[in-house]
N, C-alpha and C positions, 0 to 999 in steps of 0.2 A: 788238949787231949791228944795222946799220940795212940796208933792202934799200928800192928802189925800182921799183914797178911800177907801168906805165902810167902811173896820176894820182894816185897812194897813195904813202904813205912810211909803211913799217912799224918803230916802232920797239920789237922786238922782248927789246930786256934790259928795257923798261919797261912792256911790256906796251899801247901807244898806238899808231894807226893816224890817219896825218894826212891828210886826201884836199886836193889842191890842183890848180886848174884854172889854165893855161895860156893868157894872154892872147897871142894868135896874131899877130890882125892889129889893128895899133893903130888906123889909119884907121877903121876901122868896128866896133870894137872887137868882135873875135869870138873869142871864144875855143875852146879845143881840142875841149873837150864839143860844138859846134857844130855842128863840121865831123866830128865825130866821128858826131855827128846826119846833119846831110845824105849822110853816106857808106850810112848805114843806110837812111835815105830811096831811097837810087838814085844819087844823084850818083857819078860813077864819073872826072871828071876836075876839076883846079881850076877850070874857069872854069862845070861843074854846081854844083857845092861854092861858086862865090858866085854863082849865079846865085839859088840857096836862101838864103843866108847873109849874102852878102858880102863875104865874104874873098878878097883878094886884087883886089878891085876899085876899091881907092884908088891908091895909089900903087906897088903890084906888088912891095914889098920882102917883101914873106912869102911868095910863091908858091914859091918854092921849098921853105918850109916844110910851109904847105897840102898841097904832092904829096907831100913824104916820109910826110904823116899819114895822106891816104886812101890809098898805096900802101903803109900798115903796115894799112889796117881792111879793107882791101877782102880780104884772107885770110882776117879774122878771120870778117868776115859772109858768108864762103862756107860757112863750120866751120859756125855757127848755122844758116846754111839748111840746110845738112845733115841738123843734128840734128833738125832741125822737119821734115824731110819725111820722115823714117826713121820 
């Protein structure tokens, strides 16, 4: 059985965990851990996320990607401040 989470592929009848990172934006070559950084940082829209980064700041073929990424971490890093201030 194989499963896929976030930046991992588990593959689980053979006992292996493959981590693989997501090249976003080709222009400036940024990838998903990046933006995944700047969202942890603060950055809270695509044009904070390159203004950190870069992404999305060449030729504007990824931003629609960029936003689907920080509008998946910006949940995630509300759960973590959470737990850190609990």
């Amino acid at each position: 059985m194989i499963h896929v989470v976030e930046n991992e592929i588990d593959f689980q009848s053979i006992g292996v965990t493959i981590r693989f990172v997501m090249l976003v934006c080709h222009c400036k070559r940024v990838h998903c851990r990046d933006i995944r950084d700047a969202v942890r940082d603060g950055a809270e829209t695509v044009d904070e996320v390159g203004e950190r980064c870069g992404a999305g700041t060449g030729c504007g073929g990824c931003r629609t990607l960029v936003e689907k990424l920080v509008e998946r971490e910006r949940p995630l890093l509300r759960v973590l401040r959470t737990d850190v201030a609990a």
